[in-house]
C-alpha positions in Angstrom: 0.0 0.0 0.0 1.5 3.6 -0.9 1.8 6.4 1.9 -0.9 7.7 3.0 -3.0 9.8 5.8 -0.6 12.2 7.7 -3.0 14.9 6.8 -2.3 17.3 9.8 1.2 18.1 8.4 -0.7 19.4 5.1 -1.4 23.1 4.8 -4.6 23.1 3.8 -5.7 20.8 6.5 -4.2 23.2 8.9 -6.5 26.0 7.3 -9.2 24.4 6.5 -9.8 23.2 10.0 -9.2 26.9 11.1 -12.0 28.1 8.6 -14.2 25.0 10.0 -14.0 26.3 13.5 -14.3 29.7 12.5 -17.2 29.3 10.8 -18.7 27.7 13.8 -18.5 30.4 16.0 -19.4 33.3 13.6 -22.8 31.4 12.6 -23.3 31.4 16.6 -22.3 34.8 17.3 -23.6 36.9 13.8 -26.6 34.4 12.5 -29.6 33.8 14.1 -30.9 30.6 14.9 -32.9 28.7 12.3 -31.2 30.8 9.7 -30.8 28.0 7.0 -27.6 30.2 5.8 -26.4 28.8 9.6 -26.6 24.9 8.2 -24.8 25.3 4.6 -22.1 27.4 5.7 -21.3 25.0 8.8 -21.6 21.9 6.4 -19.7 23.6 3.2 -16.8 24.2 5.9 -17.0 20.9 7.1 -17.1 19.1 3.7 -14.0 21.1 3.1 -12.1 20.1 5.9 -13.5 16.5 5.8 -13.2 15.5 1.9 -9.1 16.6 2.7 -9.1 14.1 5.4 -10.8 11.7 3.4 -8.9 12.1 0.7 -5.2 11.7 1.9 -6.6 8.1 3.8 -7.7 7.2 0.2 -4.4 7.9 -1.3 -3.0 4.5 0.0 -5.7 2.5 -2.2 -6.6 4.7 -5.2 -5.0 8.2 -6.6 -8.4 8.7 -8.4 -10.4 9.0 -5.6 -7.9 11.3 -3.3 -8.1 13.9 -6.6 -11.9 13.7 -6.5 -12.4 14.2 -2.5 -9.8 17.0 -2.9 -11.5 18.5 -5.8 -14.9 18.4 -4.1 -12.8 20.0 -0.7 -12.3 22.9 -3.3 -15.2 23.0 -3.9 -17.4 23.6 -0.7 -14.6 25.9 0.3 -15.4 28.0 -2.8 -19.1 28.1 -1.7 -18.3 29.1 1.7 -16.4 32.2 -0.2 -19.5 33.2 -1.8 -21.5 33.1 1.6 -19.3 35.1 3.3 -18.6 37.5 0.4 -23.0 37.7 0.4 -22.8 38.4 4.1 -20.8 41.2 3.5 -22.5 42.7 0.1 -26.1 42.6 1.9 -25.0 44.7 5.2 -23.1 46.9 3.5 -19.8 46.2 4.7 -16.9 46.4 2.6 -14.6 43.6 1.0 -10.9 44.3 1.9 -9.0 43.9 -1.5 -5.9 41.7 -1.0 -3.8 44.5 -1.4 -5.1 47.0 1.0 -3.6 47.3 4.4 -6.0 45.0 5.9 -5.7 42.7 3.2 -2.0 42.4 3.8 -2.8 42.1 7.8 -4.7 39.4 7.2 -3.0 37.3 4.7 0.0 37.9 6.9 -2.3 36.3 9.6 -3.0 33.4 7.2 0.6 32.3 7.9 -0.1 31.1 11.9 -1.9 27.6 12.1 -2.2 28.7 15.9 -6.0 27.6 16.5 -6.1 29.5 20.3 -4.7 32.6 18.6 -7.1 32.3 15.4 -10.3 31.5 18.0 -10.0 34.7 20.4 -10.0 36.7 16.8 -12.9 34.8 15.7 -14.7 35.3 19.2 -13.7 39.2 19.8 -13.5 40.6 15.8 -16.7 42.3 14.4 -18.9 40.6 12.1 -17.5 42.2 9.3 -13.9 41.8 10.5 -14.4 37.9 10.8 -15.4 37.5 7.6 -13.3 39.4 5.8 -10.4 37.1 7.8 -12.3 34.0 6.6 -12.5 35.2 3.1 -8.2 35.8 3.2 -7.9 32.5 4.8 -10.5 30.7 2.2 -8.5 32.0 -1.0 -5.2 31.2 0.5 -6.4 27.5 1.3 -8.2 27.0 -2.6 -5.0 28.3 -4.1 -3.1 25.8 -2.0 -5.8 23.2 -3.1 -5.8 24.1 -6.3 -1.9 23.4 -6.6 -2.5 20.1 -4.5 -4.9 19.2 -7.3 -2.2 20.1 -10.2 0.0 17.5 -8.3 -2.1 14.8 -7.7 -3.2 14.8 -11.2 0.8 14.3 -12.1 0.9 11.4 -9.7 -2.1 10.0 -11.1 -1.2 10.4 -14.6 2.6 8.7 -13.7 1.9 6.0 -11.3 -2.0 5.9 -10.0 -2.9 4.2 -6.6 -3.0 0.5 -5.8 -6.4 0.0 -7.2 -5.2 1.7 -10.5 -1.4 -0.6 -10.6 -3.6 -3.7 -10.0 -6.2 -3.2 -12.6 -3.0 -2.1 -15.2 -1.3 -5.8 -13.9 -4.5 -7.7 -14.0 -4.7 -6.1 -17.5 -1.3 -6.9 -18.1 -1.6 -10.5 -16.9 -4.5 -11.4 -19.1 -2.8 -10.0 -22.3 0.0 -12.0 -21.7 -1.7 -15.2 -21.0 -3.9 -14.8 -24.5 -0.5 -14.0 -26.3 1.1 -17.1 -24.7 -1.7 -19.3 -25.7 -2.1 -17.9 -29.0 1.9 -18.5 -29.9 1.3 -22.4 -28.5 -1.7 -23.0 -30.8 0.0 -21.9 -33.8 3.2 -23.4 -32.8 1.0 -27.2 -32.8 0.3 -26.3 -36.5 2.0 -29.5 -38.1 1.9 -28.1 -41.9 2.5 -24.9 -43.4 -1.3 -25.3 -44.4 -2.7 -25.6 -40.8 -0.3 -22.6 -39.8 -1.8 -20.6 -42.7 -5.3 -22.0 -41.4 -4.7 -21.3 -37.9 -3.6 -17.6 -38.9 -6.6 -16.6 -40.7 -8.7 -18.3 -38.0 -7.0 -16.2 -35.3 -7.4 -13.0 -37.7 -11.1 -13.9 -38.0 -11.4 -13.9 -34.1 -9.6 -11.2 -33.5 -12.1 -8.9 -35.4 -15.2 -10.2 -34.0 -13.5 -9.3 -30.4 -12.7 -5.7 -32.1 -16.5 -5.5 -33.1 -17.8 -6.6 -29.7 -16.0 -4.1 -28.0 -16.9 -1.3 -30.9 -20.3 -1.8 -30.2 -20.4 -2.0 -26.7 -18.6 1.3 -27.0 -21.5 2.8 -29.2 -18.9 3.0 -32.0 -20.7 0.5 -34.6 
């Protein structure tokens, strides 16, 4: 089985976690209850945090199914950006652009993974303050996604998971076998006729297999 798990050392675990928590407590503090926005921004932070988990267990068994839970970890994070960004928009509090001095503050602040420092700020910030922190710390943790994504998709392409290297052998294996058998049936040909018979035979079968699979394909 390849490596796999030690998802706390990754960065976007680290952040992503942060965002979960964060999210947590500005629903409690700055939403009211029963708010449905309450439930899908709590779940789209968990499904962020969760499908990166999920995703570096999965990595031992099958490459194509850590760059799927990744990609869907993009994702929710993505639509947790839009909720906070609509917080913002519809009280009439402004967006700090990345390069304004708060943006800088807080991308700078996107550089601790310290949870106790990130919760007082979470529990003491205004409304608009918080989210404009979660917005920084969203965008920093897609971008870091989005490069996890660009590398998982080389490893996939390379190598694949165990799932993927055993249906490649088992692929491998069969191929093999029918070539083996094939060069011992024609080898038992005991006249140049019967080889020439044999040949044609094998020629003939070998089509009808093509045309199976053409048409189970939708191709003929």
């Amino acid at each position: 089985m390849l490596p796999h798990g030690g998802y706390h050392k990754l960065l976007t675990y680290q952040k992503s976690d942060i965002i979960y928590q964060g999210t947590v407590i500005f629903t409690q503090r700055f939403l009211s209850r029963g708010d449905r926005t309450v439930d899908q921004m709590v779940q789209a932070a968990r499904s962020g945090k969760q499908n990166i988990v999920e995703g570096s267990e999965a990595s031992g068994t099958s490459k194509e199914t850590e760059l799927k839970l990744t990609n869907v970890a993009k994702a929710s994070l993505e639509e947790l950006l839009e909720d906070y960004l609509d917080y913002l928009k519809t009280h009439g509090f402004e967006v700090w652009e990345k390069d304004s001095e708060k943006g800088l503050a807080a991308r700078e602040l996107g550089k601790t993974a310290d949870s106790e420092a990130w919760d007082r700020l979470f529990r003491e910030k205004s409304d608009d303050a918080v989210a404009n922190l979660q917005i920084s710390l969203i965008r920093q943790c897609t971008y870091l996604l989005s490069r996890q994504i660009a590398q998982l998709e080389e490893d996939f392409k390379n190598h694949g998971g165990i799932r993927e290297r055993m249906h490649a052998a088992r692929v491998a294996t069969r191929g093999a076998n029918w070539e083996a058998a094939l060069a011992d049936w024609l080898a038992a040909a005991d006249s140049a006729d019967d080889l020439a018979a044999r040949v044609t035979e094998a020629r003939e079968a070998i089509r009808r297999i093509e045309w199976r699979e053409k048409r189970k394909k939708g191709w003929a």
